[in-house]
N, C-alpha and C positions, 0 to 999 in steps of 0.2 A: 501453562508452562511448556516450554517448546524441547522436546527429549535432544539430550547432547547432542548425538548424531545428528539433530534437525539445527541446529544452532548454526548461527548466523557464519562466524567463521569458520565452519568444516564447509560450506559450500566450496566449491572450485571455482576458480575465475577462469576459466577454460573455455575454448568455442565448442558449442555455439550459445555457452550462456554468460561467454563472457562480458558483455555490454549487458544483460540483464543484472549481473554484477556490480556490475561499476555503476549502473543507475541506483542500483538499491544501496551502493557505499553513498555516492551524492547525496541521496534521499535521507541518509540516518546522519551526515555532517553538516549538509546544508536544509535542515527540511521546509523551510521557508522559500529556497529557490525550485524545489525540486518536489513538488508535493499539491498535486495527489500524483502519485505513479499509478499506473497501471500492467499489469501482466498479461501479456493475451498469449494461445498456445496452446498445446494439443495435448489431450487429457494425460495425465498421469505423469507428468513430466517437473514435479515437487513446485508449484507455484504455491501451491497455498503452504507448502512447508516453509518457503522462502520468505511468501509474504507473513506469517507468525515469526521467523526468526527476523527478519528487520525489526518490527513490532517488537519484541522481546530487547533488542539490541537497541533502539530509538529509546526505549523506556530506562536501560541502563545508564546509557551514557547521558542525556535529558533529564533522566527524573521527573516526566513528563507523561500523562496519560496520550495514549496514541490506541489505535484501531486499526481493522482491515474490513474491509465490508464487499460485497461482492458487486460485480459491477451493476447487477437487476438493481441489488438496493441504494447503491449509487444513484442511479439514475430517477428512481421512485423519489427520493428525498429530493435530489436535484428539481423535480418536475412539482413536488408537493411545496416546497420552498419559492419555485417561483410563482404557481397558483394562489399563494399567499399574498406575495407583492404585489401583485396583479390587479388584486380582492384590493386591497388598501390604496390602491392607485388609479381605483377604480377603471382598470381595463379587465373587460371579463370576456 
């Protein structure tokens, strides 16, 4: 659960996070146009506040199981997934 403070609408839509904003509003109205996002950016600066509070917000208004995974394990699954197809398609 994402503490009120961290919660999707007390973010500001302000520069310079204002287009990180607005991707993460698309990303919870449209998540099929706009999905997977990614946040990149200099430490300490509430990405991963942000990405739990769309998470939280995706799962309200959806009623729909959603996650956030960090980009290492993005890429791991990404690379172990296509290693699979690969194997059954016989390119190795």
């Amino acid at each position: 659960m994402v503490l009120q403070t961290h919660a999707f609408n007390n973010f500001l839509a302000k520069s310079p996070i204002k287009l990180t904003f607005l991707v993460a509003s698309s990303a919870i109205n449209e998540p099929m146009k706009y999905s997977p996002i990614f946040l990149y950016g200099e430490a300490a600066v509430e990405k991963g506040y942000l990405l739990k509070a769309i998470v939280e917000k995706f799962q309200k208004v959806h009623k729909k199981l959603a996650l956030y995974v960090t980009a290492k394990q993005f890429i791991f699954v990404l690379l172990f997934i296509r290693g699979l197809f690969n194997k059954i398609r016989g390119v190795i």
